[in-house]
N, C-alpha and C positions, 0 to 999 in steps of 0.2 A: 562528320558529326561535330557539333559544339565542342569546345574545350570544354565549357563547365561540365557539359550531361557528361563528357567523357571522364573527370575528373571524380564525380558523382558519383560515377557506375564502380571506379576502383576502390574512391574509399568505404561503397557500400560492399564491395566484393570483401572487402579488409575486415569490416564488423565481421560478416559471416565468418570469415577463417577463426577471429579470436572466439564468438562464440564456441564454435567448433570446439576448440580447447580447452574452454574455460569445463564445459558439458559435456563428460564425457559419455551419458546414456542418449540413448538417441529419440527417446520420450522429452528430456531435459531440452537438450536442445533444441526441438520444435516447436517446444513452447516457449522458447526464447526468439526465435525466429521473425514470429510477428512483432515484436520490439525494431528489430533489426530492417524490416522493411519499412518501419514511419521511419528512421533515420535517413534511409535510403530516397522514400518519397520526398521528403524535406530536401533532401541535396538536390536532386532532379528537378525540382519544382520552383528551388531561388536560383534568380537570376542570375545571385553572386556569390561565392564561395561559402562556404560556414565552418563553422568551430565544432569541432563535437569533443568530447570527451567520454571515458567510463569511469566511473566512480561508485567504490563498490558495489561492482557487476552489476550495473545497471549505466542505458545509453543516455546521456543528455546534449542538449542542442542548446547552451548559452546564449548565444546570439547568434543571428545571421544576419552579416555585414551588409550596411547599404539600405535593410531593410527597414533596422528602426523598431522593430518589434522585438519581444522576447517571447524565448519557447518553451522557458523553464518556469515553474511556479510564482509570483510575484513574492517577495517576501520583505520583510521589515514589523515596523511598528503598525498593528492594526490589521495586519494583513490578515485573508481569509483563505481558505481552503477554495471559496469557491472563484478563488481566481484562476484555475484551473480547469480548464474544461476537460470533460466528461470523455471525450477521443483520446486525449495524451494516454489513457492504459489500452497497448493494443489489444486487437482480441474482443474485447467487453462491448458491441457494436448494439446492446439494448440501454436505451439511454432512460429505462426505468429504475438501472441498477448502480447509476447516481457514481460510477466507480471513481475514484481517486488515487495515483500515485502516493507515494511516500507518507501514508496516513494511515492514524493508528486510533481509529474510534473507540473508544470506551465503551459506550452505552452504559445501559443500567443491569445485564445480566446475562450469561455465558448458557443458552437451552443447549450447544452443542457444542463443546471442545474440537479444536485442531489437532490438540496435542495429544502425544500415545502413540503405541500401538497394536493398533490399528490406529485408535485415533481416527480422525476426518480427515483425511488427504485427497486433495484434486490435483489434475494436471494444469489447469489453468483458473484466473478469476473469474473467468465468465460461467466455468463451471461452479464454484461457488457461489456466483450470485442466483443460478438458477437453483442449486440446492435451498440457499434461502428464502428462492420462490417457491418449492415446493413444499418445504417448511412450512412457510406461513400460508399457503391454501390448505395442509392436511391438518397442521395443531394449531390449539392453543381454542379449539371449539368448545369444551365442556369435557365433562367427563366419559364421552362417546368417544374422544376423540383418542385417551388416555393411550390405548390400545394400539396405534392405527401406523404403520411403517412406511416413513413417508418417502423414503429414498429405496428405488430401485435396486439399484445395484449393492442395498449394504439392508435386507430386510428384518435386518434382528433388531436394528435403529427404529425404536418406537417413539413415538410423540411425549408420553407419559403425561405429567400436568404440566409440563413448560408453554409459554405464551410461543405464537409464533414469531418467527425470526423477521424481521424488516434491518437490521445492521448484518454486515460480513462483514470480516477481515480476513487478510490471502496472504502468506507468505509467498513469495515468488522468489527468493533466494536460496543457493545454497543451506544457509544460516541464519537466520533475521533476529538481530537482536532485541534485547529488550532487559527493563530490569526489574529478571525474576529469576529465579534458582532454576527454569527449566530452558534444554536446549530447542529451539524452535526451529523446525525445517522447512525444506520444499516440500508444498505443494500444502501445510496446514492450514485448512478452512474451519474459520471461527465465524459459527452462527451465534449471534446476537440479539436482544430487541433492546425498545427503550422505548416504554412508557408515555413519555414526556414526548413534544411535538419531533419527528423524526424528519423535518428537511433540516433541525437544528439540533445535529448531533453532538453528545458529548464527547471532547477532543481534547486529552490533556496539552496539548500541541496548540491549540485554542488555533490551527489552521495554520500553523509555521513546518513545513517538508523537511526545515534542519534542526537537529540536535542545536543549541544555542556556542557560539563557540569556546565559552566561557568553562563551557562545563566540561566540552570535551578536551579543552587542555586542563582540568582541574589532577589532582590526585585521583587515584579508585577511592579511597576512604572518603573522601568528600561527595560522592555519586549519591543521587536519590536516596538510591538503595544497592546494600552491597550486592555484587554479583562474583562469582567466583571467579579466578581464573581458570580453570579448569570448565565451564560454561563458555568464560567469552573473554581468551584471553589477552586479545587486542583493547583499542582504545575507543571509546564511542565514534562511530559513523560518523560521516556526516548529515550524510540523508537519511529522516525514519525510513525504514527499508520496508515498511508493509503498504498495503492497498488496500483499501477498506471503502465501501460504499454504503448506502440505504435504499427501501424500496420504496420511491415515492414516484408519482407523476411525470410524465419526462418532461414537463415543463416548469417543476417546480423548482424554485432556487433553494438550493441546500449550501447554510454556512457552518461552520463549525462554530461550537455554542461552549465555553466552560462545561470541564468535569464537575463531577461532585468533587473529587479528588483533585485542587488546581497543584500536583506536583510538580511540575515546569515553574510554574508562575513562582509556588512558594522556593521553591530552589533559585529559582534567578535573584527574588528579594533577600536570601540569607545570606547566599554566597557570589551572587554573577560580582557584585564590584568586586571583591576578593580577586579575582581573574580575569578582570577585563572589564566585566557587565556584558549584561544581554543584550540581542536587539532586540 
């Protein structure tokens, strides 16, 4: 056997052990699994060794040496969301559902909360994008539609007058933070829409995967918005930690477009020199 596939094979054997740990149900972990095999695919597949890391429970492939490419999101000044292809979220293999790592779409309106419980809870984001697709073929028709249970497995979920859902977002974390007074879990599926043209979603991230690092070394009192310790009593992430998509064409290009709300933006102009500056 190669040295590198042989090498490949152990350090993919190694993700699986730490998953293993990290998850201890075994719904959890299988849904972490598929992660675990694109890492695995990528070491098998370059020629020459690669770098992986985990940062906040989630796999990244920085660079693979020799290669000359990058596997992790592009980021800087200008950068878009859609420098990220639609494959890096494992699992999500319908490329109508526009999916994207470490992004946290706004849009213009919440028809279905995550949060609660019960709440929306999936085991996976592909399950979520397809709630969304069933969303948006049962509601948002008129008032015929007001009535009408658009999700199988949860029939007490009625349409009511909300518009249908073309945005999701997926926690896929443990804990995915955010800053709000609520604690946010695995598996919460946020149905969304937006109005306004949807391959240009609103992104208060305006297409940036990190927290800027300005902010995350800042004080808690200096944060957007306060958030409790007792919510989230670490320090900001580095990576948004959600996945969020739209339903559009599988050949349309989707970039992330200005919130209405630019809280990134205006926080990087009031305080990023204060700590560094943004990128």
């Amino acid at each position: 056997m190669d040295r590198t596939v042989f090498i490949g094979i152990l350090i993919a054997l190694q993700c699986v052990a730490v998953e293993a740990l990290a998850w201890p149900t075994l719904g959890q972990l299988s849904a972490r699994l598929p992660q675990v095999a694109v890492v695995g695919a990528v070491l098998l597949s370059s020629p020459t060794e690669a770098i992986i890391e985990r940062t906040n429970g989630e796999w990244h492939i920085p660079t693979v040496l020799g290669s000359g490419s990058s596997q992790t999101p592009v980021e800087g000044k200008g950068a878009s969301q859609s420098d990220v292809e639609d494959a890096d979220v494992p699992g999500v293999t319908d490329l109508t559902c526009h999916a994207r790592l470490h992004t946290d779409y706004m849009g213009e309106s919440a028809p279905v909360w995550g949060l609660g419980n019960p709440g929306f809870h999936l085991d996976t984001p592909a399950e979520c994008c397809q709630a969304c697709q069933a969303h948006n073929a049962a509601c948002g028709k008129g008032p015929e539609s007001h009535g009408v249970s658009w999700w199988p497995a949860r029939p007490e979920l009625k349409c009511g007058g909300a518009p249908g859902c073309n945005m999701w977002v997926y926690c896929p974390e443990e804990q995915c933070f955010a800053f709000d007074i609520h604690v946010h879990t695995f598996g919460e599926c946020w149905l969304k829409h937006q109005h306004a043209d949807i391959t240009a979603p609103k992104d208060p991230h305006e297409g940036h995967t990190r927290f800027p690092e300005a902010m995350r070394s800042s004080p808690r009192n200096v944060w957007p918005w306060a958030v409790d310790v007792k919510i989230w009593p670490g320090e900001i992430p580095e990576y948004v930690p959600w996945i969020s998509g739209v339903l559009a064409p599988a050949e349309a290009v989707v970039r992330s477009a200005r919130a209405d709300d630019a809280w990134r933006k205006r926080w990087c102009e009031n305080h990023g020199p204060t700590y560094g500056g943004c990128e």
